[in-house]
Backbone of each chain as ProteinMPNN parsed JSONL, in Angstrom:
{"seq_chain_A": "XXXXXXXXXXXXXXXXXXXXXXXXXXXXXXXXXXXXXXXXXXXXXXXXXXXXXXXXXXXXXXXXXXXXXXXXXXXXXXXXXXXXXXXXXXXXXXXXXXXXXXXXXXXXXXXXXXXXXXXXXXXXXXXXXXXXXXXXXXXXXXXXXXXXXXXX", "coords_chain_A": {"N_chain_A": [[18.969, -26.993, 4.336], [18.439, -24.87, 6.893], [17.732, -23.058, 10.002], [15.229, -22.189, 12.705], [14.353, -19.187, 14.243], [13.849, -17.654, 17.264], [13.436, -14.776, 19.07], [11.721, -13.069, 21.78], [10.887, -11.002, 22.812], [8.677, -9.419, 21.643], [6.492, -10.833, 22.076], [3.763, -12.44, 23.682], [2.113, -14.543, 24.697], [3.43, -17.855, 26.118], [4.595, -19.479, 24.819], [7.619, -20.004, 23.09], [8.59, -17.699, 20.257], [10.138, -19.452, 18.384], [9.122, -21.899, 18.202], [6.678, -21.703, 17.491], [6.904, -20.414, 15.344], [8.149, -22.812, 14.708], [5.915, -24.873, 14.034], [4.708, -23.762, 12.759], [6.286, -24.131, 10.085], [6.415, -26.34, 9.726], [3.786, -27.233, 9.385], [3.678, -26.452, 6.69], [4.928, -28.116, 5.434], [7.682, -28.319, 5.612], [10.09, -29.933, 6.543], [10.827, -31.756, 9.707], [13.362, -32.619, 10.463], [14.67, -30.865, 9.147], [15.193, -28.737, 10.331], [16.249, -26.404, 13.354], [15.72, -25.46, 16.356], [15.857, -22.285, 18.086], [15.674, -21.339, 21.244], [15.714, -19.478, 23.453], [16.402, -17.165, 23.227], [16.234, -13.281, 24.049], [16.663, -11.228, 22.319], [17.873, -10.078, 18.456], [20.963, -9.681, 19.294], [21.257, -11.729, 21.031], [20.33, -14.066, 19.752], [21.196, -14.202, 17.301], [23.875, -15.351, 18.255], [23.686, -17.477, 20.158], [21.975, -19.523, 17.869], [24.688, -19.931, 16.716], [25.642, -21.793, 18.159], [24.345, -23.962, 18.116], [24.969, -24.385, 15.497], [26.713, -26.715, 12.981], [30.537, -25.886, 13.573], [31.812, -25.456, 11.474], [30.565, -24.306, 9.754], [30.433, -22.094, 6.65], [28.895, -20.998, 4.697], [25.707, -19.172, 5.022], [22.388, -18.414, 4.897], [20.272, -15.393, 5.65], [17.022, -14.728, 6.93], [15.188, -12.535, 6.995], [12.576, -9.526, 7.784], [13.068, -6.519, 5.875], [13.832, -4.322, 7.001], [15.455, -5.023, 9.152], [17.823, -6.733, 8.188], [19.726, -5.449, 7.902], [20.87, -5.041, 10.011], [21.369, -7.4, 11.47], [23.254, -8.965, 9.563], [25.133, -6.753, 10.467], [26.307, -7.832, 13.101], [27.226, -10.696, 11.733], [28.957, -9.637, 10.641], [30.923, -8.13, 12.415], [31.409, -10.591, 14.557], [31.361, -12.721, 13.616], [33.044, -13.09, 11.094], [34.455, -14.662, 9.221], [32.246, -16.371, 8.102], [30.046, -16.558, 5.001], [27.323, -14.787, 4.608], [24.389, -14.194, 2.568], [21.501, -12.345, 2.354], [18.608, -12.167, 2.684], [15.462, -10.816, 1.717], [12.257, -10.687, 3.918], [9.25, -9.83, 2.495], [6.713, -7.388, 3.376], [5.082, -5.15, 2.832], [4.398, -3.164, 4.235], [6.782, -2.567, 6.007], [9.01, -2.62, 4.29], [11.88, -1.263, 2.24], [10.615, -0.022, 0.018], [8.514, 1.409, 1.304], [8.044, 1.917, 3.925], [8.049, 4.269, 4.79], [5.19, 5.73, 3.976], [3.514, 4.846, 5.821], [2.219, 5.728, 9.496], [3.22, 6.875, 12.15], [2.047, 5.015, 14.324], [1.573, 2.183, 16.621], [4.002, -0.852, 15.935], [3.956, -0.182, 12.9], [4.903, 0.472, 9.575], [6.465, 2.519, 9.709], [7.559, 3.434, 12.684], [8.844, 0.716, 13.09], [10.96, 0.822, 11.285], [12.344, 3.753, 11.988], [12.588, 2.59, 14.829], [14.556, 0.976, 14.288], [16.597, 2.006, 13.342], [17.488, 3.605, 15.059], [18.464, 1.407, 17.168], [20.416, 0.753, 15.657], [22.336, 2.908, 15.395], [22.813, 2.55, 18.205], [23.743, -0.197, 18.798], [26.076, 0.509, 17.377], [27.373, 2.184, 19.038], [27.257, 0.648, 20.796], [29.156, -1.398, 21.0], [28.153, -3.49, 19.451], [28.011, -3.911, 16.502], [30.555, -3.027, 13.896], [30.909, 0.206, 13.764], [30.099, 0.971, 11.403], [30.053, 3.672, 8.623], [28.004, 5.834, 6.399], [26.802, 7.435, 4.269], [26.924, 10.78, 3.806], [25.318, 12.347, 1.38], [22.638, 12.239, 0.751], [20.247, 9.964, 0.193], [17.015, 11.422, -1.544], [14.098, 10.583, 0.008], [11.82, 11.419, -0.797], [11.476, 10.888, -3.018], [11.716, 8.299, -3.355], [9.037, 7.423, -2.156], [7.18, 8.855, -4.091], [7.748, 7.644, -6.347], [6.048, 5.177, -6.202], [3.589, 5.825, -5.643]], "CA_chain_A": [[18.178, -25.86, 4.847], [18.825, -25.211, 8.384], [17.095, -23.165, 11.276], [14.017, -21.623, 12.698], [14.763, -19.222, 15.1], [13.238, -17.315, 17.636], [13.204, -14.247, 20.114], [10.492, -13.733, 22.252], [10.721, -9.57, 23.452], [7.041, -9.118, 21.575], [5.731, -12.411, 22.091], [3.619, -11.965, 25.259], [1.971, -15.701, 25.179], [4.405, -18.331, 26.844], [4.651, -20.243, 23.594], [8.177, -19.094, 22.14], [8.228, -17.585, 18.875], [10.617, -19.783, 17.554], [8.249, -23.295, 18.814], [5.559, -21.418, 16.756], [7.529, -20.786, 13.641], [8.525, -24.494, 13.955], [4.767, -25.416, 13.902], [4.513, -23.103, 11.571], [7.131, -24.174, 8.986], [6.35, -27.897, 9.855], [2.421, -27.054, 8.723], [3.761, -25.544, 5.563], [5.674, -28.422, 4.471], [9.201, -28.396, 5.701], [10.812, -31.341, 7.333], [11.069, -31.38, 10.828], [14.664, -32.905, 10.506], [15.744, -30.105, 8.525], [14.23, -27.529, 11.58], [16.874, -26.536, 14.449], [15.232, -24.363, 16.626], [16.939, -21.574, 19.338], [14.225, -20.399, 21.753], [15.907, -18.92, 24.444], [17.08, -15.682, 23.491], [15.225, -12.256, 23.432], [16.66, -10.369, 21.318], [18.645, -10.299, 17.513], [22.421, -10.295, 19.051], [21.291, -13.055, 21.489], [19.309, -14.585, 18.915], [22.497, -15.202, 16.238], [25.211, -15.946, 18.8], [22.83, -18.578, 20.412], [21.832, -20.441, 16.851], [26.002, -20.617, 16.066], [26.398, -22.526, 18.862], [23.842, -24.846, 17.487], [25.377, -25.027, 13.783], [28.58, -26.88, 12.927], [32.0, -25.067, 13.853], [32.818, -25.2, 9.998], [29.857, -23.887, 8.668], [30.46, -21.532, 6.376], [27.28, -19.671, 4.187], [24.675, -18.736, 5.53], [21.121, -16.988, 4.578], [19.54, -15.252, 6.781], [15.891, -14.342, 6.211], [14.293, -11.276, 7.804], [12.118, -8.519, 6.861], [14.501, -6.106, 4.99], [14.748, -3.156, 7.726], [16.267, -5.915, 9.977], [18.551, -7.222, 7.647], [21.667, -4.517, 8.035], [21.786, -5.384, 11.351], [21.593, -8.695, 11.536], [24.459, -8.905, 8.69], [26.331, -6.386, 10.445], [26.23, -8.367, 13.941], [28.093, -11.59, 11.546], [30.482, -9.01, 10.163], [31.991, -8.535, 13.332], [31.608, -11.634, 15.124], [31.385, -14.616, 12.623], [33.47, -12.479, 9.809], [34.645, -16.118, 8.089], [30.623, -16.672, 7.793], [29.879, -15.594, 3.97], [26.21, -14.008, 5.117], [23.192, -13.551, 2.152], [20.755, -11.756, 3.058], [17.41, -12.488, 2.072], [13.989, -9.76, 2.331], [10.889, -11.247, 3.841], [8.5, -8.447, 2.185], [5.612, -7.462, 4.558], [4.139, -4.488, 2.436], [4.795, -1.913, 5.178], [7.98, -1.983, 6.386], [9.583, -2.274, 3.249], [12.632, -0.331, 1.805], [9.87, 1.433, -0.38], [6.842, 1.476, 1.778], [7.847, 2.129, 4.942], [7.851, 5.961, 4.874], [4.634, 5.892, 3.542], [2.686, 4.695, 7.811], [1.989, 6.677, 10.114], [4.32, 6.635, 13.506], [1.28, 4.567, 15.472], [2.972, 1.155, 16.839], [4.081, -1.541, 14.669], [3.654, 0.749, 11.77], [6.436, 0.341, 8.74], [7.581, 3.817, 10.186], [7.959, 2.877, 13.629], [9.437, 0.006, 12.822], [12.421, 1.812, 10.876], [12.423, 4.587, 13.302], [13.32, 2.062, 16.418], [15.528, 0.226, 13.854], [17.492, 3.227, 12.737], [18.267, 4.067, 16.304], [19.087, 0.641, 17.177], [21.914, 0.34, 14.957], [22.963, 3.864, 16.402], [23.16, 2.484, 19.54], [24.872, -1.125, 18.73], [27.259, 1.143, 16.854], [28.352, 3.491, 20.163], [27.705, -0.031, 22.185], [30.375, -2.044, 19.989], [27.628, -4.553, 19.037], [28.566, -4.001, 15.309], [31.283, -1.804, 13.641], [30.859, 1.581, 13.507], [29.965, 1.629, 9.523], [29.906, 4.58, 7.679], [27.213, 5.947, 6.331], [27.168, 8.621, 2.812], [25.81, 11.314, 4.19], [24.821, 13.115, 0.523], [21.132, 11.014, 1.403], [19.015, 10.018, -0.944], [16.304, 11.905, -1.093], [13.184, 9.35, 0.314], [10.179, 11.86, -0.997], [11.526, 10.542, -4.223], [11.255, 6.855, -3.381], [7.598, 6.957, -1.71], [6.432, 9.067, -4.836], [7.599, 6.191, -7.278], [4.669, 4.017, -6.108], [2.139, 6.165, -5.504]], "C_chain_A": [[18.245, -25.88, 6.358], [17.464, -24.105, 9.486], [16.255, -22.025, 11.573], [14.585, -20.795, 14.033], [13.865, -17.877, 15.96], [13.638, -16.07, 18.938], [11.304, -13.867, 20.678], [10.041, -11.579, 23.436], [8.855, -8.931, 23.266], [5.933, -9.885, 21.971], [4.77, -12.35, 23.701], [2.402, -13.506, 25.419], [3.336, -16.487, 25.704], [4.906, -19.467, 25.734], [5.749, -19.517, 22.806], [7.999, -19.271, 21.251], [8.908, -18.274, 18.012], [9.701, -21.521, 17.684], [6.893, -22.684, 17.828], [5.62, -21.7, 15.574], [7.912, -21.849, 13.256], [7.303, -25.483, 13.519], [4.387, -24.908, 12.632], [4.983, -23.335, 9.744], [6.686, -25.533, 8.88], [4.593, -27.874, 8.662], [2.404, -26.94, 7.095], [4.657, -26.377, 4.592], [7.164, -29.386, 4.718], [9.431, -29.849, 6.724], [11.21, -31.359, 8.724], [12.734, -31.868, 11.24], [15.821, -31.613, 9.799], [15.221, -28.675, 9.144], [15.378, -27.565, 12.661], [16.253, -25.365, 14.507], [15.76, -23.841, 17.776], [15.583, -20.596, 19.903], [14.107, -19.786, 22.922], [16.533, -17.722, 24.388], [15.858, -14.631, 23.387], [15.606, -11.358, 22.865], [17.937, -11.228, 19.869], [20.33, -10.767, 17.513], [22.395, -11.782, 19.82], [21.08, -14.113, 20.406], [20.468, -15.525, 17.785], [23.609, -15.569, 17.06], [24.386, -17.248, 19.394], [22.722, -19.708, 18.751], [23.516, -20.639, 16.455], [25.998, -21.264, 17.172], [25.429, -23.713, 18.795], [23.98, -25.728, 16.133], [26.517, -25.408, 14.152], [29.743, -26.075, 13.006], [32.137, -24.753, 12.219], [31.81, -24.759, 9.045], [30.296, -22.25, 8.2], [29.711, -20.379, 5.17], [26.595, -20.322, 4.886], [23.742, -18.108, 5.063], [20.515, -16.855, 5.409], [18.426, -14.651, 6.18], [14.528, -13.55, 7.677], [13.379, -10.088, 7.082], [13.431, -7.494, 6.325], [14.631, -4.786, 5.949], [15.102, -3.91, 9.047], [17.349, -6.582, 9.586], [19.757, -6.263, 8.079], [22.429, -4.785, 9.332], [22.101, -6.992, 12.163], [22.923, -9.158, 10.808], [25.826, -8.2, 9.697], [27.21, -7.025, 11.692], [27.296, -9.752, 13.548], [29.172, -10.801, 11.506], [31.567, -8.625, 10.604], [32.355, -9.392, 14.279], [31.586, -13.077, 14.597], [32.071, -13.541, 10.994], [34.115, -13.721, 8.979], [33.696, -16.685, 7.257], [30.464, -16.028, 5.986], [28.085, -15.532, 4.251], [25.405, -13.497, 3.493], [22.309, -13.16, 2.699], [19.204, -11.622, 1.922], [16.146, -11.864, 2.307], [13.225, -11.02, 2.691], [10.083, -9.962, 3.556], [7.305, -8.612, 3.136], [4.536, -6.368, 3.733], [4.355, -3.179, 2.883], [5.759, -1.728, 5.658], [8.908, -1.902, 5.495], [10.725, -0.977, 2.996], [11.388, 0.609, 0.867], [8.432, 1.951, -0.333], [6.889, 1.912, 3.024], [7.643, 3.574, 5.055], [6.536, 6.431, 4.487], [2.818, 5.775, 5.22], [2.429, 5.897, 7.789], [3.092, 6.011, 11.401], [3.536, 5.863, 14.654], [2.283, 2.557, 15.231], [2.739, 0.081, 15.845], [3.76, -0.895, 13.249], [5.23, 0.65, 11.182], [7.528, 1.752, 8.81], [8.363, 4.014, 11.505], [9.213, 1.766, 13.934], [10.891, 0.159, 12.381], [12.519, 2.26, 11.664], [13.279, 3.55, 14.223], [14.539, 1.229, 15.632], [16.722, 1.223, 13.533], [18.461, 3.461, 13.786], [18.998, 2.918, 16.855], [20.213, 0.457, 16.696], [22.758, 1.478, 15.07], [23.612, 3.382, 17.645], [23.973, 0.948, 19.842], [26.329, -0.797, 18.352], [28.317, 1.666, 18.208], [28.308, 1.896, 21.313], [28.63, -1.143, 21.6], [29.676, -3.548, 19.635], [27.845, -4.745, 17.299], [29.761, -2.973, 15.118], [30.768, -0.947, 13.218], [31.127, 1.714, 12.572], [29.504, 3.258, 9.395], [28.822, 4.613, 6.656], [27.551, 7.223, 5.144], [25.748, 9.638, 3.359], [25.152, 12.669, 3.385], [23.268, 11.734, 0.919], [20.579, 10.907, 0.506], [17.41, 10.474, -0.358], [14.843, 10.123, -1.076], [11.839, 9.776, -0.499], [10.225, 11.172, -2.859], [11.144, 9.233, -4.335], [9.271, 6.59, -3.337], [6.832, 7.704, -3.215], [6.689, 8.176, -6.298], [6.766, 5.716, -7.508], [3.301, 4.864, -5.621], [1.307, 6.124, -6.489]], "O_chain_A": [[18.097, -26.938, 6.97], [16.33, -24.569, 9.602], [16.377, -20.981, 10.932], [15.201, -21.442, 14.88], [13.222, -17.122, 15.231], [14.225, -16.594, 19.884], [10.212, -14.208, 20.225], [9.248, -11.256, 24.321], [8.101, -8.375, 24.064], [4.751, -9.584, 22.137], [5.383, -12.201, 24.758], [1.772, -13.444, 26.474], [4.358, -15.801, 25.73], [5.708, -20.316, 26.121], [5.427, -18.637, 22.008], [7.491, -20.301, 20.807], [8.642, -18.058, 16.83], [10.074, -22.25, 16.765], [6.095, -23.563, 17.501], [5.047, -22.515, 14.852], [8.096, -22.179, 12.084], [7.45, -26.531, 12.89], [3.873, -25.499, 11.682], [4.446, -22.98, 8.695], [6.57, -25.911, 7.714], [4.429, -28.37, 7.548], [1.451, -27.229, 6.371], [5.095, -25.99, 3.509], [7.569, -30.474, 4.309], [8.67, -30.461, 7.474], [12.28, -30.76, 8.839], [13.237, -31.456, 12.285], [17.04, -31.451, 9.853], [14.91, -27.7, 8.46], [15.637, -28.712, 13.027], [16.084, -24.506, 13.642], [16.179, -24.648, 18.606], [14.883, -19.708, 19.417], [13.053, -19.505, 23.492], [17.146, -17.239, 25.34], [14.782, -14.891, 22.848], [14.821, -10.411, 22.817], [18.573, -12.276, 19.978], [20.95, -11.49, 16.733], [23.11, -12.739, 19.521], [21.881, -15.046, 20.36], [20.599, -16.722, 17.528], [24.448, -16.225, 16.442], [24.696, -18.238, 18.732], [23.507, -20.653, 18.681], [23.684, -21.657, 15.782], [27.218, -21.431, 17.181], [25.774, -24.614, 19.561], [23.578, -26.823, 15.742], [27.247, -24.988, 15.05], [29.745, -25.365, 12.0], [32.63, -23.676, 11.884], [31.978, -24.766, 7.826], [30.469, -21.346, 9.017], [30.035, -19.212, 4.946], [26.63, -21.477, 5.31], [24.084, -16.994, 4.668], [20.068, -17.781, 6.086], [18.555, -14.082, 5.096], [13.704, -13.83, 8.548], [13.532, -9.816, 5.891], [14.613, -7.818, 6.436], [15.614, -4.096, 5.676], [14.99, -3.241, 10.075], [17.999, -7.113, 10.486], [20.719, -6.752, 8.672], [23.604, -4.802, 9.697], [22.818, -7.403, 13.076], [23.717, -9.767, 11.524], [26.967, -8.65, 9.8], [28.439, -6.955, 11.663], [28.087, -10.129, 14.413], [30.206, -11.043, 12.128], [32.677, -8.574, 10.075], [33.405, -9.22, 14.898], [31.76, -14.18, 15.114], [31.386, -13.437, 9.976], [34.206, -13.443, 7.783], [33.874, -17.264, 6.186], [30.868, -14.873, 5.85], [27.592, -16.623, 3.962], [25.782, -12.386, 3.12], [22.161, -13.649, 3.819], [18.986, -11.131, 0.814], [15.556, -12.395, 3.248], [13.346, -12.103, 2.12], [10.22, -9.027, 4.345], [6.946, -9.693, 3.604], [3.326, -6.553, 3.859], [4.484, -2.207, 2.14], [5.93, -0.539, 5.925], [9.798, -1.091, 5.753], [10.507, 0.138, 3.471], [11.293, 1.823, 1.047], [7.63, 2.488, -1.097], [5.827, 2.361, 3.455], [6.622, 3.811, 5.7], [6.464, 7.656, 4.581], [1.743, 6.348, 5.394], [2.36, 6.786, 6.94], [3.581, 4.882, 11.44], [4.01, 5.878, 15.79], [3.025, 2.02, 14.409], [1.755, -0.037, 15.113], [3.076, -1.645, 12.553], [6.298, 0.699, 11.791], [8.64, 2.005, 8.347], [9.465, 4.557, 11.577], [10.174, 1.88, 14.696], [11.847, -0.3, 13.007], [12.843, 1.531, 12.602], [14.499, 3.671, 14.334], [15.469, 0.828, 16.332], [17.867, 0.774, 13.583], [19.687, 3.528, 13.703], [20.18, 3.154, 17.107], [21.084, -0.057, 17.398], [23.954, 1.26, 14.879], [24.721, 3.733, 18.046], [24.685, 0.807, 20.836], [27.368, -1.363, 18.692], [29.538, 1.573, 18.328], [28.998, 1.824, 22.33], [28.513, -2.055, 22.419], [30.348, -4.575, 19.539], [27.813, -5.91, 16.905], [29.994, -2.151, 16.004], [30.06, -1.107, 12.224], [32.128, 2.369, 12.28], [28.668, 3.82, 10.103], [28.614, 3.584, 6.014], [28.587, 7.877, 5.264], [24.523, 9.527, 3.384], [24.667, 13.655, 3.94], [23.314, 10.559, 1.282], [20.336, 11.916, -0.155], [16.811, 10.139, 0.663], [14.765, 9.122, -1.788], [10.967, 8.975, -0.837], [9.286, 11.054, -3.646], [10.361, 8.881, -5.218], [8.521, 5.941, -4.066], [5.813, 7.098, -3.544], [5.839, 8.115, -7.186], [6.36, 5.574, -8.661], [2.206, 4.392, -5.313], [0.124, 6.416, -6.311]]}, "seq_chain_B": "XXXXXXXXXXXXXXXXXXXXXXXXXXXXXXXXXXXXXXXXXXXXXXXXXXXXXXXXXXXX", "coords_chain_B": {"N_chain_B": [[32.013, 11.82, -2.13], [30.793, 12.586, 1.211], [31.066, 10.98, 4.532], [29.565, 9.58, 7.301], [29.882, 8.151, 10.831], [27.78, 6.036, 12.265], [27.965, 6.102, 14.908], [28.275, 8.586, 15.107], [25.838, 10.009, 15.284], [23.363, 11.907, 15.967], [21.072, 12.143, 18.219], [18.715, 14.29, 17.387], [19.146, 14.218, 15.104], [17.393, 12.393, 13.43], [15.739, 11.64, 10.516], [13.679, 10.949, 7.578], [14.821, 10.592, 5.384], [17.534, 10.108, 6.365], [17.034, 7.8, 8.258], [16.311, 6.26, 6.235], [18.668, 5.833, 4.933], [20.11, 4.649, 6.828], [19.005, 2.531, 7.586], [17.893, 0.863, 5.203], [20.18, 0.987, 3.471], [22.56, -0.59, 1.08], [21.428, -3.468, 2.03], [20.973, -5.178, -0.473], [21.328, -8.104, -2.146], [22.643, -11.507, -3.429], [22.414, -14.427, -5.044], [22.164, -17.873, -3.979], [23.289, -19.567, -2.419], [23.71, -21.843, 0.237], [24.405, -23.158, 2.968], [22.977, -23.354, 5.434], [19.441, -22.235, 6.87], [19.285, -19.036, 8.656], [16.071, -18.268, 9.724], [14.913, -15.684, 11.125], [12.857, -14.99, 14.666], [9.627, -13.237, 15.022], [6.969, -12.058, 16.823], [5.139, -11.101, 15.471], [5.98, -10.879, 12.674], [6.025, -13.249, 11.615], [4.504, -14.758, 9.897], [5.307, -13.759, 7.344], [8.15, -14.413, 7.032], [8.651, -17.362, 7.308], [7.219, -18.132, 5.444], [8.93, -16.741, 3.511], [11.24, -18.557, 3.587], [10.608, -21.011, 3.266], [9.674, -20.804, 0.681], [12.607, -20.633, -0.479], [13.288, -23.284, 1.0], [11.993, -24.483, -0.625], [13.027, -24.333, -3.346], [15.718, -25.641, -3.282]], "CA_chain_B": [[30.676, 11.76, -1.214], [31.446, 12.293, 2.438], [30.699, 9.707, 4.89], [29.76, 9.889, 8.346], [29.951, 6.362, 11.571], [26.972, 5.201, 13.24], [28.114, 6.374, 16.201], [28.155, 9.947, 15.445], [24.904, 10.296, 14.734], [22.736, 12.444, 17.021], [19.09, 11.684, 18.227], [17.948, 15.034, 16.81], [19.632, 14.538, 13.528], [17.304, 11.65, 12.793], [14.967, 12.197, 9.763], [12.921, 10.132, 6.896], [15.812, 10.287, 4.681], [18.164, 9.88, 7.72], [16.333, 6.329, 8.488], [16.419, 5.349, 4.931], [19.916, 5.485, 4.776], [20.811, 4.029, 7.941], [18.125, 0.752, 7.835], [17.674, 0.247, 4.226], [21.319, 0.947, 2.552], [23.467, -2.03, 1.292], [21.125, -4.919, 1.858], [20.986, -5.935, -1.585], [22.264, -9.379, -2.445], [21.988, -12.228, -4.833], [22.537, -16.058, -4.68], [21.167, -18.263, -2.496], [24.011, -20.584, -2.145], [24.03, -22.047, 1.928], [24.559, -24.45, 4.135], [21.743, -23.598, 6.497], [19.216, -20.484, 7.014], [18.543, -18.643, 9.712], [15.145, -17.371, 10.266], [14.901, -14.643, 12.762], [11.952, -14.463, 15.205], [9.155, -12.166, 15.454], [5.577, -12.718, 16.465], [4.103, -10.697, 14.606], [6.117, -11.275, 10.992], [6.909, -14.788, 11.454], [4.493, -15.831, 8.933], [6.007, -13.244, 6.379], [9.785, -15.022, 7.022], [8.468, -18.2, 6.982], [6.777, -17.779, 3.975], [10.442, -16.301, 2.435], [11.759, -19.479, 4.267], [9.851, -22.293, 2.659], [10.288, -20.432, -0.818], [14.377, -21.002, -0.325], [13.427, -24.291, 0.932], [11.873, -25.572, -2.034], [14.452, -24.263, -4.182], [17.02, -26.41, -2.477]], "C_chain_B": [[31.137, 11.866, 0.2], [30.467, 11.001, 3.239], [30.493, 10.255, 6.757], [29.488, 8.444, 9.404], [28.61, 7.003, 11.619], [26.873, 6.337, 14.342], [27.909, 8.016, 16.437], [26.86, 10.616, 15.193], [23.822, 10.723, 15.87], [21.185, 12.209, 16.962], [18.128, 12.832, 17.347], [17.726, 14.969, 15.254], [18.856, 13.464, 12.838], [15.66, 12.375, 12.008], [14.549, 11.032, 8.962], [14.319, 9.713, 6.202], [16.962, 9.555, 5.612], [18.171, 8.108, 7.468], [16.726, 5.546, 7.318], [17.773, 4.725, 4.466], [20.4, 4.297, 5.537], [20.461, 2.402, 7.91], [18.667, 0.351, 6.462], [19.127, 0.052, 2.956], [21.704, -0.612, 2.486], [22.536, -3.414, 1.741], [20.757, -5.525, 0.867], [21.586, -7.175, -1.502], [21.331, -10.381, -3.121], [22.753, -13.245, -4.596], [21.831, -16.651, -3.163], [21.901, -19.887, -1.867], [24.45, -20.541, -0.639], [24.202, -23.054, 2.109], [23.094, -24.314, 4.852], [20.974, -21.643, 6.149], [18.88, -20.107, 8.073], [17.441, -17.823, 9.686], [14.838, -16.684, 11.642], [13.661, -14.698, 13.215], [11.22, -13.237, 15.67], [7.812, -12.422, 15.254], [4.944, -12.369, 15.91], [4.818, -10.553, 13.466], [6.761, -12.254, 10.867], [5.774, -15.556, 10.352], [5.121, -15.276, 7.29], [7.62, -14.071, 5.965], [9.862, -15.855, 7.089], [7.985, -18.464, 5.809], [7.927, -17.754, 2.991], [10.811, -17.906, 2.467], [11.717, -20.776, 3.068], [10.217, -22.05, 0.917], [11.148, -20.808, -1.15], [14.123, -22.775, 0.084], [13.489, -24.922, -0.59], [12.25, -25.372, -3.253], [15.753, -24.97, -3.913], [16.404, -27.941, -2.863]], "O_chain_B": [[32.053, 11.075, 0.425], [29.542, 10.335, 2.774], [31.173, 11.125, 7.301], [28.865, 7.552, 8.829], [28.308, 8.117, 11.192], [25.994, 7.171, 14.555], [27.545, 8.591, 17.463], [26.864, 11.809, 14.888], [23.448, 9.85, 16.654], [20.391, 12.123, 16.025], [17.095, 12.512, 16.76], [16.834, 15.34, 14.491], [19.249, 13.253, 11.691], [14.83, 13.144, 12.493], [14.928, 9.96, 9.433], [14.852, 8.631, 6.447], [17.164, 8.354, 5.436], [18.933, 7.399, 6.811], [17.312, 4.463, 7.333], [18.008, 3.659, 3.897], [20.923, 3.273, 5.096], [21.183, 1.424, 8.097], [19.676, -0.349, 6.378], [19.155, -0.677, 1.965], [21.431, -1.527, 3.263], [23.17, -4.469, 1.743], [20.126, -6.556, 1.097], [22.476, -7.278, -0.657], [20.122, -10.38, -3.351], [23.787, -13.075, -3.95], [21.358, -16.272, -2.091], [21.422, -20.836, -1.247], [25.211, -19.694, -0.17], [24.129, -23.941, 1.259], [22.226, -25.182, 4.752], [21.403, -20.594, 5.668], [18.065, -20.82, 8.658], [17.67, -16.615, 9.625], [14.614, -17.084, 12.785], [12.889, -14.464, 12.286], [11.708, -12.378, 16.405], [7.306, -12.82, 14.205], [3.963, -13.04, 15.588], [4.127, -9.769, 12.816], [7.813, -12.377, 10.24], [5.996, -16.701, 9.959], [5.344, -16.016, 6.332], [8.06, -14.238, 4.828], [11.048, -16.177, 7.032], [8.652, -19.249, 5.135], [8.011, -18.436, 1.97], [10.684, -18.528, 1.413], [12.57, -21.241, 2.312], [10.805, -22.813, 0.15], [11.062, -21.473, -2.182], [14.807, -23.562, -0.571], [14.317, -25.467, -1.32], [11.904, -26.089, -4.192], [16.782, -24.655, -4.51], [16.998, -28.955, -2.498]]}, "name": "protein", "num_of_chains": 2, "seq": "XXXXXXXXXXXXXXXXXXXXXXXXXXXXXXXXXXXXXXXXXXXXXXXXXXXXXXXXXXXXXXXXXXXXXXXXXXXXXXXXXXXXXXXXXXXXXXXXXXXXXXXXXXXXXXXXXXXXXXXXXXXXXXXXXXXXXXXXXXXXXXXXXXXXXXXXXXXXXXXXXXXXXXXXXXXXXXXXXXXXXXXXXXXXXXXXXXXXXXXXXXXXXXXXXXXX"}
């Protein structure tokens, strides 16, 4: 099991967030030998090029474990710079940002609509800034009013 | 189905459905066979991804 890792863009004590999550994971159990922690980046592309240069040269899977409207871009970030990496991708569910909850907020901050929203555009804008490849996207859409009325 | 990049995708043109596509497509997956995991930082859902974390641990 390998590493705890941390940016620090929301974080507005001086305590990075990945020194938290190691207190955090340590509290909860986990082994502090089986804890590498990266606590100098602030954002997601810093964030995974920083922790490979902490793992072995020859590692090859990986899970990464994020909420799930952070996952595509985190994935797509290996897919063009660690493409040897075989990359699972693992939800942390939160309730609200959820694939079938987030549409359901309101647009006030940190809200599971917000949240999408700035993520949506993000991966717009890694796309046009060559931080991932410029995937393709099916643009018959699924309709969403169909998802959020599932669970109501 | 047509298909359209990333890149071409205009600020106006973004919508609910839009979003849904763009964030939530394609991250399905299944096994949990690794070497190591990376948990991503975030202060406010780091005990949600620690939580996942520890789960995967103690399956290992």
């Amino acid at each position: 099991m390998g590493g705890i890792n941390g940016v620090s863009n929301q974080n507005h004590s001086k305590i990075p967030e990945a020194i938290k999550m190691k207190e955090l994971a340590l509290s909860l159990g986990i082994l502090e030998e089986d804890i590498i922690v990266e606590d100098s980046s602030n954002n997601t592309f810093e964030n995974i090029h920083n922790a490979m240069h902490l793992l072995p040269d020859d590692v090859s899977n990986l899970l990464i474990v994020t909420n799930e409207f952070h996952l595509k871009r985190c994935s797509a970030i290996f897919k063009k710079f660690y493409p040897k990496i075989h990359i699972t991708k693992i939800a942390s569910k939160d309730g609200f940002s959820d694939k079938n909850n987030w549409v359901l907020s309101d647009n006030s901050w940190n809200s599971g609509r917000s949240l999408a929203t700035y993520e949506a555009h993000l991966l717009v804008n890694y796309a046009k800034g060559n931080k991932i490849f410029d995937l393709e996207i099916d643009e018959e859409l699924k309709n969403i009013t169909e998802i959020s009325n599932s669970i109501l | 189905m047509s298909k359209i990049k990333l890149s071409q995708i205009k600020d106006e043109c973004f919508d609910d459905n839009l979003i849904q596509t763009i964030v939530y497509s394609d991250i399905e997956d299944d096994g949990l066979n690794a070497e190591y995991a990376l948990v991503f930082g975030n202060s406010l859902l780091m005990k949600e991804r620690v939580s996942t974390a520890l789960d995967i641990y103690h399956m290992n």
